[in-house]
PLY file of the C-alpha trace (Angstrom):
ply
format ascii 1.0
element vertex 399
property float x
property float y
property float z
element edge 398
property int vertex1
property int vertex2
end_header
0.00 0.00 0.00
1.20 3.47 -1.00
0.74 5.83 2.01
-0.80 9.48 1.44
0.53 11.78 4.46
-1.54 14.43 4.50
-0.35 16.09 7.78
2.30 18.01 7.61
1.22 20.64 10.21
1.90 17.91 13.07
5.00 17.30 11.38
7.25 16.78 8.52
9.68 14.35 7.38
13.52 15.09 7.68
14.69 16.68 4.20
17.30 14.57 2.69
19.73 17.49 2.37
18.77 18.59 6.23
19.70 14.66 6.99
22.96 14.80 4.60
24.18 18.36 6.86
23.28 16.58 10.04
25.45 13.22 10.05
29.11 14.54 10.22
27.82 16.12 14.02
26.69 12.57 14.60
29.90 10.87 14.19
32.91 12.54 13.25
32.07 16.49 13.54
31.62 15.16 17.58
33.13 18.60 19.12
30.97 20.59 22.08
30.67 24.09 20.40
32.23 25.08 23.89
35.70 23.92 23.68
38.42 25.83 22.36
40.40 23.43 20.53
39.79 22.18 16.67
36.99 20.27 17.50
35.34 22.68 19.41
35.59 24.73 17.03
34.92 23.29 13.60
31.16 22.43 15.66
30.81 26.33 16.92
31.15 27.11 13.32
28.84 25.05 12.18
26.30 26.52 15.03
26.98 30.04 13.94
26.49 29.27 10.31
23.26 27.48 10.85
22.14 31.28 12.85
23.26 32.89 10.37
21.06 30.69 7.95
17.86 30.69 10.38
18.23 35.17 10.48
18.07 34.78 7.02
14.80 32.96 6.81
13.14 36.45 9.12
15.19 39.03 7.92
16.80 39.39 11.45
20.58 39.74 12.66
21.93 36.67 13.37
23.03 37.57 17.19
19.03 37.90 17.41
18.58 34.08 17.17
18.30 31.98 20.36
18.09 28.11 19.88
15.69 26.03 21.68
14.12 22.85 21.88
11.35 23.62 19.69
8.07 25.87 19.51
6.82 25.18 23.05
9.67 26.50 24.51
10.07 29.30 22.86
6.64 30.30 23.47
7.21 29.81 27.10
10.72 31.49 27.23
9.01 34.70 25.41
5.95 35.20 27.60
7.78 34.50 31.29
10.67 36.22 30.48
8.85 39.69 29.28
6.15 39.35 31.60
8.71 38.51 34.76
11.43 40.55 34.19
10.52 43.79 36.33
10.10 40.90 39.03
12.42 39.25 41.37
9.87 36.27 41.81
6.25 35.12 41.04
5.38 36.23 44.47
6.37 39.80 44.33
2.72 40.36 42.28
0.54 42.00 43.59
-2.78 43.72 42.22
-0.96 47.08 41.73
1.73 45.79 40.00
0.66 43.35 38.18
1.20 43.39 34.46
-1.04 42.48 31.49
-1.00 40.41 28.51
-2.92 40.12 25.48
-3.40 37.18 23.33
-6.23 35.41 21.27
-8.84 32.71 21.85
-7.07 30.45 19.38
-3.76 30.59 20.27
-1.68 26.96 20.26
-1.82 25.18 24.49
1.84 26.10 24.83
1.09 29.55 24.70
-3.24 29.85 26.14
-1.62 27.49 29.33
1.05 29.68 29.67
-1.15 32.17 29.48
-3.50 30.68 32.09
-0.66 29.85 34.54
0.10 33.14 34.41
-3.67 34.32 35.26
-3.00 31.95 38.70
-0.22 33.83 39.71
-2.07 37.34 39.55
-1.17 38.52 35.68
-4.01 39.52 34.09
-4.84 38.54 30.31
-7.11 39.62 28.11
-8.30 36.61 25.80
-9.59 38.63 22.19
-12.00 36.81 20.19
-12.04 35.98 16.42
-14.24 36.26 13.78
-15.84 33.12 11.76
-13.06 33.44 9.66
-9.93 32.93 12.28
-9.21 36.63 12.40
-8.92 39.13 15.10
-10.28 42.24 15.33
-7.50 45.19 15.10
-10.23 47.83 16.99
-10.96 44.54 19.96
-7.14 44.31 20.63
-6.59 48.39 20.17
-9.75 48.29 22.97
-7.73 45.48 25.38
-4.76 48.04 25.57
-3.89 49.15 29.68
-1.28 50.99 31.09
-0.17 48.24 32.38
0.06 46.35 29.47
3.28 44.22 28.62
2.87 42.23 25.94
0.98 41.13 23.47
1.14 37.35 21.81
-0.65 36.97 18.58
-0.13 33.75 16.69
1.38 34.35 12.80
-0.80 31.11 11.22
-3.35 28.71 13.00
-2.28 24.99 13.29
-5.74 24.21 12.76
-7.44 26.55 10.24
-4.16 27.76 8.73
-5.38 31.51 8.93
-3.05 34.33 9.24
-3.29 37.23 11.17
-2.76 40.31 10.05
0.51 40.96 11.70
2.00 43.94 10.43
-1.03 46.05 11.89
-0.61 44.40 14.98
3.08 45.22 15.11
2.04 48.86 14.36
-0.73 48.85 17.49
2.11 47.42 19.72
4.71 49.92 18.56
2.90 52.81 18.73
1.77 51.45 22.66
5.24 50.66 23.75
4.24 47.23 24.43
6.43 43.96 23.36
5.15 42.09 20.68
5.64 38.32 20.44
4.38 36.26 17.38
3.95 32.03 17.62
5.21 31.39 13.46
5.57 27.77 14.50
2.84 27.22 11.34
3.62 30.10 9.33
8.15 29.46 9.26
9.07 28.15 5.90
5.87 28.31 4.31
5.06 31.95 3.75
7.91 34.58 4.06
8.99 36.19 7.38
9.68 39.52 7.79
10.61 40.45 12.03
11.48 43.94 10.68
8.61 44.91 8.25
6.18 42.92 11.14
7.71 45.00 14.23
8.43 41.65 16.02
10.10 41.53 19.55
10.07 38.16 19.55
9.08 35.19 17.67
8.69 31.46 17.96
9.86 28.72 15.37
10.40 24.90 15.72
12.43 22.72 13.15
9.89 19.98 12.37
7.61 22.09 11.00
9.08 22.65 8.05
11.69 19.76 7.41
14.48 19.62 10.20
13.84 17.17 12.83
11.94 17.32 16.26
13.78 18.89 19.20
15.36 21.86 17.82
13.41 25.06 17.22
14.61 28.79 17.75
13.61 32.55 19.06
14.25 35.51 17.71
14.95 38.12 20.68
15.01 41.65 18.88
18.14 43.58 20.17
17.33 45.75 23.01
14.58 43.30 24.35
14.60 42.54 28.32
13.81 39.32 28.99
13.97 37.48 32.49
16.64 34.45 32.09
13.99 31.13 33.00
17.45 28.58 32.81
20.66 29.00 34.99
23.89 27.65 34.13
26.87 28.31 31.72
27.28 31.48 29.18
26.04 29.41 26.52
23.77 31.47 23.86
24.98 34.67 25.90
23.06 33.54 28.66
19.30 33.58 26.95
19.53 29.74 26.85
22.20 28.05 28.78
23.16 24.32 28.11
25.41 22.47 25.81
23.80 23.24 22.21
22.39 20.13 19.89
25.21 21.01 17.14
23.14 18.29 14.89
19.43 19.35 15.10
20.91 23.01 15.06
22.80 22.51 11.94
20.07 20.32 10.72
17.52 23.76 11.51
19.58 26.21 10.31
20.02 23.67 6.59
15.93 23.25 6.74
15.65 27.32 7.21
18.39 27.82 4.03
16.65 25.46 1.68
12.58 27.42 2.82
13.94 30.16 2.02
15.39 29.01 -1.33
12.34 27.73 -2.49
9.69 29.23 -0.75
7.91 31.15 -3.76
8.28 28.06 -6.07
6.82 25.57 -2.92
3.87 28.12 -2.32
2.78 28.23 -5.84
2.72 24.75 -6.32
1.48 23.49 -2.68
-1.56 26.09 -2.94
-2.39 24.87 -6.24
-3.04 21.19 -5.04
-4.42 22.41 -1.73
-7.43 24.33 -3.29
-7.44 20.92 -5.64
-8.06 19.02 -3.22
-11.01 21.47 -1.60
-12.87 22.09 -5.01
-12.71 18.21 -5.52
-13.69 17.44 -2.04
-16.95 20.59 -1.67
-17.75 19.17 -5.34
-18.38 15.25 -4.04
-19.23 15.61 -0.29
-22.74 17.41 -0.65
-23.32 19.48 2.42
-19.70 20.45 3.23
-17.75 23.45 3.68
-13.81 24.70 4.38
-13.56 26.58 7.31
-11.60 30.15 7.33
-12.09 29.82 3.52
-12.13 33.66 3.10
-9.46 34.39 5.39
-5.94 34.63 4.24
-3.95 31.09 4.90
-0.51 29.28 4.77
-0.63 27.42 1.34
-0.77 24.18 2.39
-3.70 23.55 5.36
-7.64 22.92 4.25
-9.68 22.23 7.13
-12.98 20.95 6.30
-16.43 19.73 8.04
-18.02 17.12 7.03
-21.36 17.31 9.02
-22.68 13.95 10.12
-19.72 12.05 11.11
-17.39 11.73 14.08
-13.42 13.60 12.84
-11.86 10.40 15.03
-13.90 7.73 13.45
-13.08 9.46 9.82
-9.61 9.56 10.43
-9.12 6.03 11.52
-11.33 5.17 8.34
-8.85 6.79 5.86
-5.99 5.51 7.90
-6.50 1.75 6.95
-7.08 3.08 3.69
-3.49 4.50 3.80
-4.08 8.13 4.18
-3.06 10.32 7.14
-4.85 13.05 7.49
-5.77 14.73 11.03
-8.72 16.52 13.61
-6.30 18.99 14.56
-3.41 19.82 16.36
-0.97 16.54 16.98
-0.80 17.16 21.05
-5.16 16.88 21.42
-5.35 13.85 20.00
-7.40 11.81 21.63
-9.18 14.79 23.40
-13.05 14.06 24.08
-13.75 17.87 23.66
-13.94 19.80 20.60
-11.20 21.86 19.22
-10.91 25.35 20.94
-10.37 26.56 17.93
-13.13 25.48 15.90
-15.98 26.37 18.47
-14.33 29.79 19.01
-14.74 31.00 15.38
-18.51 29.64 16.13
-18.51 25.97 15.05
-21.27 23.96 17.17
-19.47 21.34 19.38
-21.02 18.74 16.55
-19.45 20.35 13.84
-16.16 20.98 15.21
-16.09 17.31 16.20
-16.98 16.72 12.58
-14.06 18.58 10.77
-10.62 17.12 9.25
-7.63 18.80 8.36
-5.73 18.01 5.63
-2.31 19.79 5.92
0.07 19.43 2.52
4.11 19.61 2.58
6.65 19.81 -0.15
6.86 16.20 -1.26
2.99 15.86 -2.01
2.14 14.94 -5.66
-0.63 14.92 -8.12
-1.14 11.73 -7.96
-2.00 11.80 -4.26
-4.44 14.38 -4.00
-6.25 12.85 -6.87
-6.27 9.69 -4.87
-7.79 11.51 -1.50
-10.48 13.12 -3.83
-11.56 9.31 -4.27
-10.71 7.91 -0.56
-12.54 10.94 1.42
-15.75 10.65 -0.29
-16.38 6.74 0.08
-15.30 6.78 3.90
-17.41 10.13 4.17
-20.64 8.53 2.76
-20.19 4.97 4.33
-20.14 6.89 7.55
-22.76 8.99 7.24
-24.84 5.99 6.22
-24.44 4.66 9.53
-25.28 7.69 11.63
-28.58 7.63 13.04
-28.82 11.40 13.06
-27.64 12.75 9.69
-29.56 14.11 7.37
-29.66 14.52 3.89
-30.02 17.60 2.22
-33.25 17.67 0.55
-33.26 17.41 -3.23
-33.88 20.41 -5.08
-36.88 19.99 -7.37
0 1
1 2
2 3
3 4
4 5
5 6
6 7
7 8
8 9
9 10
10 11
11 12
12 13
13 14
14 15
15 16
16 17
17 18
18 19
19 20
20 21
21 22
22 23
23 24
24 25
25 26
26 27
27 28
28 29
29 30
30 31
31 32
32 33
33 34
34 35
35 36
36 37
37 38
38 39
39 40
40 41
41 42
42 43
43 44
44 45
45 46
46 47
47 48
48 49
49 50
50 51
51 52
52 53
53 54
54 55
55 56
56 57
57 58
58 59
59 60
60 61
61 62
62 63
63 64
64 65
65 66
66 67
67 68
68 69
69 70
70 71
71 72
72 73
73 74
74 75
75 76
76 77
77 78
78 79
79 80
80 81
81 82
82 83
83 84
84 85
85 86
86 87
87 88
88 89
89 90
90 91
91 92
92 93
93 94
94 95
95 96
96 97
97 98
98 99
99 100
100 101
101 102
102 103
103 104
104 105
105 106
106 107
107 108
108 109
109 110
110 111
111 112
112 113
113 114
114 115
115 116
116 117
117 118
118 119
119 120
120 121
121 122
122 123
123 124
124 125
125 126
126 127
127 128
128 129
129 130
130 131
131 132
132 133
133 134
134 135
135 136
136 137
137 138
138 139
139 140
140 141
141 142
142 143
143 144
144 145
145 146
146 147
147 148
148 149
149 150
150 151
151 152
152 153
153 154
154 155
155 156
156 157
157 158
158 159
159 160
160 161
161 162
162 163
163 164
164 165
165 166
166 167
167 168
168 169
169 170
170 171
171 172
172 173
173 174
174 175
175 176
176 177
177 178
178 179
179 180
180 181
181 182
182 183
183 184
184 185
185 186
186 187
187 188
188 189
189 190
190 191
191 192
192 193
193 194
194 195
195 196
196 197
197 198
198 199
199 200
200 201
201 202
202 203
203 204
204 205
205 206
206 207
207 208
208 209
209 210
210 211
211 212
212 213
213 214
214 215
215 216
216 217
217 218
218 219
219 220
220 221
221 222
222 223
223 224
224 225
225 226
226 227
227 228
228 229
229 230
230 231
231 232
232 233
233 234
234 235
235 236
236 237
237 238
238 239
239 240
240 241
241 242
242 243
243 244
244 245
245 246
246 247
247 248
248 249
249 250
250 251
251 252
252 253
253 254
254 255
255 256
256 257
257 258
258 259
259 260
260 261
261 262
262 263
263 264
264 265
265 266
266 267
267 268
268 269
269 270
270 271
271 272
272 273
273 274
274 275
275 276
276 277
277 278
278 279
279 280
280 281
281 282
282 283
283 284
284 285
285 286
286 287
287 288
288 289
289 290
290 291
291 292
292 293
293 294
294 295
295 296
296 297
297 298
298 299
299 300
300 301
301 302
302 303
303 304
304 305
305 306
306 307
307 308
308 309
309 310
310 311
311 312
312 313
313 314
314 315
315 316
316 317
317 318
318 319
319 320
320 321
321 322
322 323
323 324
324 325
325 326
326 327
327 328
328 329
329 330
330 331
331 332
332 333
333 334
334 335
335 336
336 337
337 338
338 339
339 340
340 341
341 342
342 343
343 344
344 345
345 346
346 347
347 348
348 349
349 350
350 351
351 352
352 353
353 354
354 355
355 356
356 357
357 358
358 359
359 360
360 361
361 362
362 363
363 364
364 365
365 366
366 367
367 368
368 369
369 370
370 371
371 372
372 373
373 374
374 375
375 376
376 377
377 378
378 379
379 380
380 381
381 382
382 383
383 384
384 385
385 386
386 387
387 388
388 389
389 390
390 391
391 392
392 393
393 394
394 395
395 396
396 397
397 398
């Protein structure tokens, strides 16, 4: 059986020429980026070259690039350290000093329970809602603005819906406040071009799997001039932002991924969109009753997410799986979850619908040939399932 991956928002495979970069630091390239002598040496070049390559990919100065362990912690290292660094501890918070954050209702868990851990310890957050489409409104978050306000942490592009936020205004609302502005681009890195400068960023979020390095490395870009509490202790390493000996090979293996997005971003884009709204056209034109969600927003190139009222997402995707195609109901880290997404009932989806909706998330390596064979595979498992639910519907014929 030839297997259709259709998820490439949970993850990607390891590019061959990401792999090929990554083996020397493996076995012979062995050095700690620490030491002073050749091999020490030959592996802090390779580090430094990879930054160099990963500024590239967001326009930013390579001294601006932190490496972590992927997206979560970078989220987490961006919204502690602004928020805490006018405080000596958690404890010092009080009412009158507390600071305040602003972020959206459909923000990825690593940065909403960040967010909410926060709350417990006396920050308060504003949460601003979106529209049907996955958007924000620019006159809501201009409203949340307080004195007191300290950052503000807008996603780039939705895991789920794939919608981008319009993040260039929002950089102008947070400049013209004085308030930091961090950015989750965990979804929108290598697939749609990066611009920290043009954006206003203060900080933004990455992680290597998304987009062809391997799991375990990500990165965050600290603009110059940013104060941000240290949340590690240790050595010097990564002037002090992010102490502990560096992963030379998923770093090297990040900073390849980043050179070869940026390479072929346009040509990717172009190609990747074409099969994506393929694939929808085919799908809306054989499922009757169905409809893409965030459709009319602006999206990365390569995510559809689609209900399919009348079935169960988890029972779907377990159907298409034994027919060799990988598909998803969302983000990787809720599988399994009993409630709905939080992303689908916040644009307005009914807990029934949201259950009822698969994403379908293309990558580089997806062909033709595939997408022509999910345009066959969706509808049959679509309309065997429905046939079994007691409580769908048909829509009535048109006479």
């Amino acid at each position: 059986m030839n297997r259709i991956y259709l998820d490439h928002n949970a993850t990607t495979p390891v590019d061959p020429a990401v792999l090929d970069a990554m083996l020397p630091f493996f076995s012979t390239e062995y050095g700690n980026a620490s030491s002073i002598h050749t091999f020490g040496q030959r592996a802090r070049a390779a580090v430094e070259t990879s930054r160099e390559q990963v500024a590239a990919l967001l326009n930013a100065r390579p001294q601006e690039i932190v490496f972590t362990s992927g997206g979560t912690e970078s989220d987490n290292h961006a919204i502690f350290g602004v928020t805490l660094q006018s405080f000596t501890s958690l404890t010092s918070l009080t009412s009158s000093t507390s600071p305040h954050v602003i972020t959206s209702t459909i923000e990825h868990e690593a940065v909403l329970n960040t967010c909410q851990f926060l709350e417990k310890q006396g920050v308060a957050v504003t949460y601003v809602p979106v529209n049907r489409q996955g958007l924000i409104n620019l006159d809501d978050l201009r409203r949340s603005l307080r004195p007191e306000t300290t950052l503000i942490t807008i996603m780039h592009a939705n895991n789920e819906l794939g919608a981008i936020q319009p993040l260039a205004e929002i950089g102008k609302i947070a400049a013209e406040a004085d308030v930091y502005f961090h950015s989750d681009a965990v979804q929108s890195a290598g697939k749609i071009p990066l611009d920290v400068q043009a954006l206003q960023l203060d900080l933004l979020s990455l992680s290597g799997h998304k987009f062809y390095a391997p799991k375990g490395v990500g990165a965050l870009f600290i603009k110059s001039g940013t104060h941000l509490r240290q949340l590690l202790y240790g050595g010097h390493h990564q002037r002090g932002f992010r102490p502990g000996t560096e992963n030379v090979a998923g770093i090297v293996g990040l900073g390849k991924a980043a050179e070869l997005a940026r390479l072929s971003l346009e040509n990717d884009s172009a190609r990747i969109s074409r099969l994506r709204d393929t694939l929808e056209q085919g799908l809306l034109a054989r499922i009757p009753d169905s409809r893409v969600n965030s459709a009319h927003a602006p999206r990365t190139p390569n995510t559809a997410n689609i209900t399919f009222p009348g079935i169960e997402g988890e029972a779907l995707i377990i159907a298409l799986d034994l027919k060799g195609l990988a598909c998803s109901t969302g983000a990787a880290c809720s599988s399994g979850a009993v409630e709905p997404s939080h992303v689908l009932t916040a644009i307005g989806l009914p807990a029934s619908e949201a259950r009822a909706s698969i994403r379908f998330s293309l990558g580089r390596h997806t062909t033709d040939a595939e997408i022509t064979a999910t345009l066959d595979l969706v509808p049959a498992a679509v309309s065997q399932l429905r046939n079994l639910s007691p409580t769908y519907q048909k829509p009535a014929a048109i006479s």
